[in-house]
C-alpha positions as CSV (number, residue, x, y, z in Angstrom):
1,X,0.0,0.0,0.0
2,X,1.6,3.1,-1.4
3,X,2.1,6.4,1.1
4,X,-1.0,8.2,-1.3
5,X,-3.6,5.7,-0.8
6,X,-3.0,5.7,3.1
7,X,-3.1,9.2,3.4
8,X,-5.3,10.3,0.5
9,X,-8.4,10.5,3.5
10,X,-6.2,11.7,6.2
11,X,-6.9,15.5,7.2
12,X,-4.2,17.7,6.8
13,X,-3.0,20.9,7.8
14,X,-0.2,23.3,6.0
15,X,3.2,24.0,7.7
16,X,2.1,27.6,7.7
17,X,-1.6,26.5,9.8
18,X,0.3,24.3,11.9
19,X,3.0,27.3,12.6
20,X,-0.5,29.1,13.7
21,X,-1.9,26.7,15.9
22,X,1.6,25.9,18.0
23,X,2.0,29.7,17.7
24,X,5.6,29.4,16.3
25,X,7.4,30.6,13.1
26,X,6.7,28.4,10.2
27,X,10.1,27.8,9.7
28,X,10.1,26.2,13.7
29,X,7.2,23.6,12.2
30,X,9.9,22.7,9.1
31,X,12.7,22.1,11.9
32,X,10.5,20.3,13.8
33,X,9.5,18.1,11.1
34,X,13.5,17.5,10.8
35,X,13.3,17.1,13.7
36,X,11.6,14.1,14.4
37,X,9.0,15.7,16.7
38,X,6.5,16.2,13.6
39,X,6.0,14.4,10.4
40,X,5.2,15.7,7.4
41,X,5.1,15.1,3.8
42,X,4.2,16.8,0.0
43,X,0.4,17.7,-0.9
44,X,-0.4,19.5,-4.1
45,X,3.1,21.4,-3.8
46,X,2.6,22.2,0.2
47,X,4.4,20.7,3.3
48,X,1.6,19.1,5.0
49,X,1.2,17.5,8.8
50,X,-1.7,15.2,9.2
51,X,-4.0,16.7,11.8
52,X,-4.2,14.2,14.2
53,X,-0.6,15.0,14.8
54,X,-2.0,17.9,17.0
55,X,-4.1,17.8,20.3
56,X,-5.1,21.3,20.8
57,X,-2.5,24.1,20.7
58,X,0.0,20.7,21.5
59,X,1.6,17.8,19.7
60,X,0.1,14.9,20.6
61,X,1.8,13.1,23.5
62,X,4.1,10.2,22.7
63,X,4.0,11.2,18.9
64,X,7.5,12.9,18.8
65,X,9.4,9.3,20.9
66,X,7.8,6.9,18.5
67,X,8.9,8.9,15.1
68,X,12.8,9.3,17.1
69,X,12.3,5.7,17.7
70,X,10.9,4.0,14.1
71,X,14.0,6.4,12.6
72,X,17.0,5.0,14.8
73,X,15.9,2.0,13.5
74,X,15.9,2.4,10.2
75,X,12.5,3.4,9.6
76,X,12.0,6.2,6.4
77,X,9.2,8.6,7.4
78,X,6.8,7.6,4.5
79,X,6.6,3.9,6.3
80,X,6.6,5.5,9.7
81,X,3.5,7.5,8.4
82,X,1.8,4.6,7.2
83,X,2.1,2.5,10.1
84,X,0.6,5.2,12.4
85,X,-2.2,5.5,10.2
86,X,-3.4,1.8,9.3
87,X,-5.7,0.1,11.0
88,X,-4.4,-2.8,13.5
89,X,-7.0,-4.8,14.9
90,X,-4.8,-5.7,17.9
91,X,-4.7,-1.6,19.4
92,X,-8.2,-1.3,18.2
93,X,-8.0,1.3,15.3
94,X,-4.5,2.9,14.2
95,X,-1.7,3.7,16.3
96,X,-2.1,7.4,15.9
97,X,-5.4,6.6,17.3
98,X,-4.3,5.1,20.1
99,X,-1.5,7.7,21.2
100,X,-4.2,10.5,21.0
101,X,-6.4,8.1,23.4
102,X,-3.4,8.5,25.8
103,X,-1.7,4.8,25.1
104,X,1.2,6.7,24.2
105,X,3.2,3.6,26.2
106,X,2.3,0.8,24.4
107,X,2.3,2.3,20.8
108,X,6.2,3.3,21.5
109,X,6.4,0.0,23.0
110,X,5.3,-1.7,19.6
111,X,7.4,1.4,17.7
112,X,10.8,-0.8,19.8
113,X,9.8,-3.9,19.3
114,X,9.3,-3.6,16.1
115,X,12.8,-0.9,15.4
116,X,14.5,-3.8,17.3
């Protein structure tokens, strides 16, 4: 399953709303996508973070150890994207889901496991 067809549904917003929301430059969003604390890829010619990403005015907790986490090991961010956003019948739902219901433990548990 290509990157497109899991994230053609997923809600996104620009670097420059996201920059809004965590009232910061939109250059801080770009770093933080380098980062590691944010993903983000291309959309119609615009850097875009899925919107699930945020929880309020805040990243959403857990999101920025399991990205540092799939990446050490090896991970590319287009397969750490999909895996947050498919459905695994074991969480229920996605693991996004799951680290904005607050199981921000056992999704970077998996995120190891699976790195290791």
């Amino acid at each position: 399953m290509s990157e497109q067809s899991v994230l053609s549904d997923v809600a996104v917003l620009s670097a420059t709303e996201v920059a809004e929301i965590l009232s910061v430059p939109r250059t801080r969003v770009h770093q933080l996508i380098k980062d590691g604390q944010l993903l983000g890829f291309r959309r119609d010619d615009t850097t875009c973070v899925p919107a699930d990403f945020l929880d309020g005015d805040v990243v959403v907790k857990g999101l920025s150890g399991t990205i540092i986490v799939l990446r050490d090991g090896g991970y590319p961010d287009e397969e750490i994207l999909r895996w947050l956003f498919t459905e695994d019948e074991s969480l229920p739902g996605t693991p996004i889901a799951s680290l904005r219901a607050g199981r921000h433990r056992e999704i970077k548990r998996r995120a190891q496991a699976m790195a290791f």
